[in-house]
N, C-alpha and C positions, 0 to 999 in steps of 0.2 A: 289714331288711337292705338296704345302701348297693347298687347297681345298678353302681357306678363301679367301674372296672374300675385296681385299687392299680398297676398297674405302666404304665398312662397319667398318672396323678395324678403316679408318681414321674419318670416323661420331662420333665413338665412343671414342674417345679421345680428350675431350675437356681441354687445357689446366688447371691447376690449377686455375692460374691467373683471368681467364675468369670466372671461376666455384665462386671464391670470390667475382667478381661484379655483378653475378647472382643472388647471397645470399644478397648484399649488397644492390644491388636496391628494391628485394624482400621484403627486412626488411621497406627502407625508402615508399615502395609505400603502408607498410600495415601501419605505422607509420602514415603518411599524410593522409591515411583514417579512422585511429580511431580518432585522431584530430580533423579531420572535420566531424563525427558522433559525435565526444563529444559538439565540437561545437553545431552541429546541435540541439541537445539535450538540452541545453542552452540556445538556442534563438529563438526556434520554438515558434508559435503566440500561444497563449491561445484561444482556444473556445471552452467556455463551453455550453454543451450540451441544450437545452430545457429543462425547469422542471416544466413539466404538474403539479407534484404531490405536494400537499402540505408539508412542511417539518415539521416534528413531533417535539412536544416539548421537549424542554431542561431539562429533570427531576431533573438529578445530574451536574451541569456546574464542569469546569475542575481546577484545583487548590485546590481541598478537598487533601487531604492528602491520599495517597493510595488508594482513590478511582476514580473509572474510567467514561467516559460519558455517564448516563444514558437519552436516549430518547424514547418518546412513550409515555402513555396515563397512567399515576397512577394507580393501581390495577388493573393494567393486571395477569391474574392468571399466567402468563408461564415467564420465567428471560432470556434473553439470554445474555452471555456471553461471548463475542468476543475479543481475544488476539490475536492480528495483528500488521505488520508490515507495513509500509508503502510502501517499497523497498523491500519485499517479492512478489519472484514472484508467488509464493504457492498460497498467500494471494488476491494475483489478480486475478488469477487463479478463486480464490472458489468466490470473489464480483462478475465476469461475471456467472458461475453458478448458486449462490444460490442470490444475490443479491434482482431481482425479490421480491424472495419467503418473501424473510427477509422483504423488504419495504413493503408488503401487509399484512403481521404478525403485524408488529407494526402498519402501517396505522389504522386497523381496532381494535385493542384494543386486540388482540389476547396477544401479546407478547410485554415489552418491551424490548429493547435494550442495553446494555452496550458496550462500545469501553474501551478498555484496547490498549491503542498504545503502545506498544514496537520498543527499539531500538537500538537491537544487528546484523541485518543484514549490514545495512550499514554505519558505525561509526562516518559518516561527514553528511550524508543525513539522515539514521531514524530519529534520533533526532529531526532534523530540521523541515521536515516533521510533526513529533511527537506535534511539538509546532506551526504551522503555525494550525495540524487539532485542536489543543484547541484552541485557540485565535478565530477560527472560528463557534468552538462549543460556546464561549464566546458572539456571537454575533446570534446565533440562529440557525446554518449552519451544524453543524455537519455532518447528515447522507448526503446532498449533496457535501458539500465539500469533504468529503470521497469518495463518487462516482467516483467525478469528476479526483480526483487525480489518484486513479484506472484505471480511465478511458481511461490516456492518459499515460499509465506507463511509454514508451518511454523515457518522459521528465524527464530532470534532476529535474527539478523541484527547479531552482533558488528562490532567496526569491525576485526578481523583478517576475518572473512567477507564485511565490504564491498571490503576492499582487497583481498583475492581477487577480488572479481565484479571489480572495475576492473582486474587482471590479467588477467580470460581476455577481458576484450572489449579489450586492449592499452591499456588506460589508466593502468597500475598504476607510473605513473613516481614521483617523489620527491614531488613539487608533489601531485598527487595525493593521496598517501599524507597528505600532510602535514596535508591539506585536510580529510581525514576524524578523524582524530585531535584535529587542531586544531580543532573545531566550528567553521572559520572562516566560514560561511556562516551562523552564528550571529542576528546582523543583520538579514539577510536574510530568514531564514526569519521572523522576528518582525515584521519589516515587512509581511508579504505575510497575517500572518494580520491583521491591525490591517485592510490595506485587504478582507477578507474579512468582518470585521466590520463596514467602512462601506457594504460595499454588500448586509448582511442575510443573507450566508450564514451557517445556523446548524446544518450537517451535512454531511456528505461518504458520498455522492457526492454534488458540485450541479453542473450545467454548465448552460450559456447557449450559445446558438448568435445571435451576431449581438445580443446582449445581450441575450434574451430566454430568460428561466430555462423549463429542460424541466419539464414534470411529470414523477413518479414511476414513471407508466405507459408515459411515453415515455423512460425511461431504460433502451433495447431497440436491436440492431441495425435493427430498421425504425423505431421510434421515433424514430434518432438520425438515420438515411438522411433521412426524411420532412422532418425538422427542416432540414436542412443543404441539400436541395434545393430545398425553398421557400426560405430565406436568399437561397440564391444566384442563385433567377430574382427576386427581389424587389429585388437588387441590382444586377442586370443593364441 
């Protein structure tokens, strides 16, 4: 006589049939929820942040030919060198870290700043991204509109949501608009990834302070302190 107990035997035998609309609703109910987070992602409201701080001037504006956007104050003794992705999330990562450190580096004359946007992460969004932050650099916005985009990485960050951010930070004129739309910084951004690939950056986040590439470990608010203060007595 069988020990097994018939109404475990029968729990455990779910027909095939059954086991296929299991899977099939499984599929449609994660289906229906990545939809409606992509949605969501696409038409969430834009609110941009408070911006106590002044925004640093525009040294190198965007459309020079393989060169990237430099902000901050002329003859700063220390260079920083920032190869970033917009839809990295590394990248996001290291602006909620070191972000701070970086705005008060350049704030006070310490260091300027360079943006090198790259945009191999995500083939439909970097770019686009890439050319909404020059158009915004174009208009005096740079390191905030940078933030800002960081700030809410969630967002897909449509070009009706970019042209909102350039509205609440007062840059949301016609040229503007037109700039984001029109991938007009198009060019540009391609250029800047070419000369990213002549000098061996092959990831984002990569910065150089004074043309010397950080390591991994020092991609940290003391890290970056460390780095930019030696620069600057070394230049001194």
């Amino acid at each position: 006589m069988s020990n097994t107990n018939p109404l475990l035997e029968q729990k455990k035998r779910v027909p095939p049939g059954v086991v296929v609309v299991i899977v099939l609703v499984l599929a449609l109910l994660a289906l229906l929820a990545g939809v409606g987070f992509q949605y969501l992602r696409g038409h969430s409201k834009v609110e941009a942040g408070d911006q106590p701080r002044s925004e640093p001037a525009v040294i190198t504006g965007p459309g020079q030919d393989g060169k990237g956007v430099t902000v901050g104050k002329a003859g700063a003794k220390a260079q920083i060198d920032l190869y970033l992705d917009f839809r990295c999330p590394h990248c996001a990562e290291f602006e909620e870290m070191t972000g701070a450190t970086v705005d008060k580096l350049v704030a006070d004359g310490t260091a300027t700043l360079t943006y090198w946007p790259l945009a191999f992460v995500n083939p439909d969004a970097s770019p686009r991204l890439a050319n909404a932050f020059a158009a915004a650099a174009a208009n005096g916005k740079a390191l905030t509109y940078a933030d800002e985009m960081y700030g809410d990485f969630s967002k897909s960050w449509t070009n009706d949501q970019l042209i909102e951010l350039g509205k609440q930070l007062g840059i949301g004129d016609a040229k503007f608009q037109q700039a984001v739309q029109n991938n007009t910084y198009a060019g540009w951004v391609e250029s800047v990834g070419k000369a990213a690939d002549a000098r061996g950056v092959t990831g984002t986040p990569t910065v150089f302070v004074n043309g010397k590439k950080l390591e991994t470990k020092d991609l940290t608010p003391e890290g970056l302190q460390k780095a930019v203060d030696d620069a600057a007595k070394a230049a001194s």
